[in-house]
N, C-alpha and C positions, 0 to 999 in steps of 0.2 A: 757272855762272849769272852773268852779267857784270849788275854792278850798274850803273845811273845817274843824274844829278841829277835831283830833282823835286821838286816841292811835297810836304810830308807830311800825315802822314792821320792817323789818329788809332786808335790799338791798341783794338780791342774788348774784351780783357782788361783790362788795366789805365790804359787812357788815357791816355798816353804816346806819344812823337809815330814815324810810321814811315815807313823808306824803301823806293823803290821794289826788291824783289827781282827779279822775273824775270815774263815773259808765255808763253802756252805755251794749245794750243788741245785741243780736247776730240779724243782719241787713240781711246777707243773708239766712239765712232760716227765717226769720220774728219771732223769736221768742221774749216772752216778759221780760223773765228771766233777772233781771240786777245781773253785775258781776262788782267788784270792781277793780282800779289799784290805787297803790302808786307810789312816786316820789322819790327817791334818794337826799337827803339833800346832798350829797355829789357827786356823780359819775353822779346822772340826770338819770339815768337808771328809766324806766317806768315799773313797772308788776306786774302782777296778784296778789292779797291780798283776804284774804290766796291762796298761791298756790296751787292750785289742786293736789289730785294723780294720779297714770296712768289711773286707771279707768274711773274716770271721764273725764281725758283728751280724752281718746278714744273715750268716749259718744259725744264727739266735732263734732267727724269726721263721718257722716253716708257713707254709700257705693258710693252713688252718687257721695260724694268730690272725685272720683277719676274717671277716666274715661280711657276708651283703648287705646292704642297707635293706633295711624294711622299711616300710609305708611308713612315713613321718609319723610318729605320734603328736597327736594332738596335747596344747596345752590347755590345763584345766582353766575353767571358768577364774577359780580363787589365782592359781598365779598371775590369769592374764591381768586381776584389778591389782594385783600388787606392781605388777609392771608398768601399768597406767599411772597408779595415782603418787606411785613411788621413783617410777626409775623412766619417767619423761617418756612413756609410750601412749601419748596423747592421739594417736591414729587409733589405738584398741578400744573398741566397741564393747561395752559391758552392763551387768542391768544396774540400774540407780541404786538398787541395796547394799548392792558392792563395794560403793562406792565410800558407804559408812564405814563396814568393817576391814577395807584392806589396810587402813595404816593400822590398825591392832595387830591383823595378818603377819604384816609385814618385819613386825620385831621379832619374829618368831621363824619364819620360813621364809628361803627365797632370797638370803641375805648372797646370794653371790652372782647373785642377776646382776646383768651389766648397764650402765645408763646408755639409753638413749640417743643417737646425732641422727638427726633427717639426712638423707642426701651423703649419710657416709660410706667408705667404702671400709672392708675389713678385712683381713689373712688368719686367715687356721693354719699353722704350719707343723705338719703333722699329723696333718686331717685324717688319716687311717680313711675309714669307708664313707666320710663323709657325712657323719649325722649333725654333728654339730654345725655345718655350714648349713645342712636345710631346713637345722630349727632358725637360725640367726636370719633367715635370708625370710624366712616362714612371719616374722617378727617386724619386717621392714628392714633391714638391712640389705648392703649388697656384698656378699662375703663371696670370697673363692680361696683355693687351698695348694698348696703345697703338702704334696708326699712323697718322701725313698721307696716306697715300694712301688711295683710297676702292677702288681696284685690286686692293692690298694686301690691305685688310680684307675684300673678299666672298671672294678665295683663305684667310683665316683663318675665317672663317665659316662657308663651304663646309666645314673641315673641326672644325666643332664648339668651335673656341677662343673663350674670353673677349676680344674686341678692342673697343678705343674709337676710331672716328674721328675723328680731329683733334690737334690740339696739347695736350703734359700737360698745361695749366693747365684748358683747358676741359673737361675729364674731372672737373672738381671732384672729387677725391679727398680724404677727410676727413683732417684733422692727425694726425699718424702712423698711419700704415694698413699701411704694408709692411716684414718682416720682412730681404728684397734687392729691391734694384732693382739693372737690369743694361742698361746703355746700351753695346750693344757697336755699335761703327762708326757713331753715329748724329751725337757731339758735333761732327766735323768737317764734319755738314751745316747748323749751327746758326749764322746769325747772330748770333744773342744767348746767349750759354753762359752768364752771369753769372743772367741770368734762368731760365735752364733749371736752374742749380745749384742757386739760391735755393728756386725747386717741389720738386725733388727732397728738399731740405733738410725741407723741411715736410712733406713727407708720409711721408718715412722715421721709423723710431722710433727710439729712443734704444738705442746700443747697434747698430741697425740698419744695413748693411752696403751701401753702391754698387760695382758693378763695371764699370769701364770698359776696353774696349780701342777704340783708333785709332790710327793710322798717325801713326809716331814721326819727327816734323823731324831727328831726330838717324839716322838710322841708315845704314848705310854702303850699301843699295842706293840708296838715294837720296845719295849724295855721288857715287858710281861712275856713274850713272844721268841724272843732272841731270833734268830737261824727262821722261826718259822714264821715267820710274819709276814704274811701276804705281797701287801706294798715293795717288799724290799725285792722279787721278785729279780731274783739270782739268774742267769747272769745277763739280762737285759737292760738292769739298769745301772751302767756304768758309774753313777754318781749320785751320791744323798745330800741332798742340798738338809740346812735348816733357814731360819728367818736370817741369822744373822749375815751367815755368808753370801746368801741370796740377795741381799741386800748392798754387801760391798760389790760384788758380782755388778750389780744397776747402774750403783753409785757413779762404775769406773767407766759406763758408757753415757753417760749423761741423762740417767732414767731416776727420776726423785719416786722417793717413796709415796703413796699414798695412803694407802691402806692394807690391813691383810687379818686371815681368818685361819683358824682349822677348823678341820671338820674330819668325823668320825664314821662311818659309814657300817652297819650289819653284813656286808657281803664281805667286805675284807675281816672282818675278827669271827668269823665263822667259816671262813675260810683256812683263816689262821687256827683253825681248832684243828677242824680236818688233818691239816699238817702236822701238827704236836701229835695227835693222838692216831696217826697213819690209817686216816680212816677211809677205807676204799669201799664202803658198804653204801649206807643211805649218809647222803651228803647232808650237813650242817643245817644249812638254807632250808630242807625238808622234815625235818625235828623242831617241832613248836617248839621244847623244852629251851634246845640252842637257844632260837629266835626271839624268845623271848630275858633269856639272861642279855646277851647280846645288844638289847636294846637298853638296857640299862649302862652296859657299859660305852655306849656310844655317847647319853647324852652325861655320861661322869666326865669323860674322855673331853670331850665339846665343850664342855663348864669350865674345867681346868685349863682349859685353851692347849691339850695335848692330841687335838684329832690327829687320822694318820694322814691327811693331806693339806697341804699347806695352799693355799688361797689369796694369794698378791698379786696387788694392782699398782704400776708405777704410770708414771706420767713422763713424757720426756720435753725436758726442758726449753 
């Protein structure tokens, strides 16, 4: 990604001044339109220049980005003993054998399974069609969701979920309300993240738990990749967080670090092949040969703690 001079912009995160990164056009509808991102001279935060408004943001997303819930899938037997004997889902019902091998399991798979609260409630904010609210709910929790799309929310509807349409703020949620909230892939749609922290901040409870995953600025499919790297997923995702920023991001709403992971995944770097190599024939995914390099490069990627999504969990104070 070949950098060059320009006027600077100004870091959404921390307001500080940024140069221009790279232009790069929207790969999965094939369109030709280039959109611009800056770099953070300070924070390394990546995004959008000039930032769009909601309209245009919307214009992002056609009907198709979303698609119906399908029939819950079932969780396997092996996750549900990892979730038991690991992550406080003492209600899960499993055979005694299980019971031996899930903590070996569980070093290995399954590391971003959430703990446990009886009697908690919890927010998807950004629940798109709503899968992740009917596994959590599937599990013993009591989840309902927040979505901007109006699309979104009649597919959550339809299939009897708790959804709000619109932005968290206007969902008026009373001062600590929720036990997790879990903002997976939504913060790199976000123009304003300082503002979206802030909501989250107040409405979580003390002690209370946010979980985020998005697509990590640092990770080695995106160094290999440039321009074509799946995750990066032009021009949807306004912002490329990595650890560090993400982190001051927390800090400055009163959310403590706890922990955090990447992870690699086969569908995004065979994805990302597709794109480099303009492959409109038999897709990635459908080539043993792919899927099987691919999976080497997921658990290299995973080792080096380079996956292409980043996996944290804060606590607020």
């Amino acid at each position: 990604m070949n950098k060059i001079k320009t006027n600077l912009s100004i870091c959404p995160l921390c307001s500080a001044t940024g140069l221009f990164s790279h232009q790069g056009r929207d790969l999965l509808y094939d369109k030709n339109e280039l959109y611009s991102y800056d770099e953070c001279t300070r924070c390394f935060a990546i995004y959008h220049r000039p930032m769009p408004d909601s309209k245009t943001i919307s214009e992002f997303y056609p009907d198709a980005y979303y698609q119906e819930i399908t029939k819950q899938k079932k969780h396997s037997l092996i996750k549900q003993s990892v979730l038991k004997t690991r992550y406080n889902y003492s209600h899960i019902q499993i055979p005694s054998y299980l019971k031996i091998i899930a903590p070996i399991i569980s070093f290995f798979y399954y590391k971003s399974s959430i703990q446990f609260r009886p009697d908690s409630k919890g927010l998807d904010i950004g629940c798109g069609n709503g899968r992740f609210i009917s596994s959590m709910n599937s599990l013993g929790w009591q989840f309902e969701g927040v979505e901007f799309s109006s699309v979104a929310v009649d597919i959550c509807h339809k299939a009897g979920l708790k959804v709000f349409n619109g932005e968290l703020k206007a969902a008026n949620f009373e001062n600590n309300s929720f036990d997790l909230i879990s903002a997976r892939h939504l913060i790199e749609h976000i123009p304003d993240p300082d503002n979206l922290f802030k909501e989250i901040s107040r409405i979580l409870k003390p002690k209370g738990r946010l979980i985020i995953r998005t697509p990590n600025s640092r990770a080695l499919g995106r160094k290999w990749f440039g321009l074509n790297w799946f995750p990066d997923d032009i021009p949807r995702h306004l912002i490329l967080f990595d650890l560090k920023n993400l982190n001051m991001l927390a800090k400055n709403h009163n959310l403590s670090y706890v922990k955090s992971k990447t992870f690699a995944s086969p569908r995004a770097i065979l994805n990302s092949i597709d794109y480099f190599t303009e492959n409109k024939k038999t897709p990635s995914r459908k080539r043993k040969l792919h899927k099987f390099l691919a999976k080497f490069f997921v658990a290299f990627a995973t080792l080096i703690n380079k996956g292409d999504e980043l996996f944290v969990i804060y606590e607020k104070k």
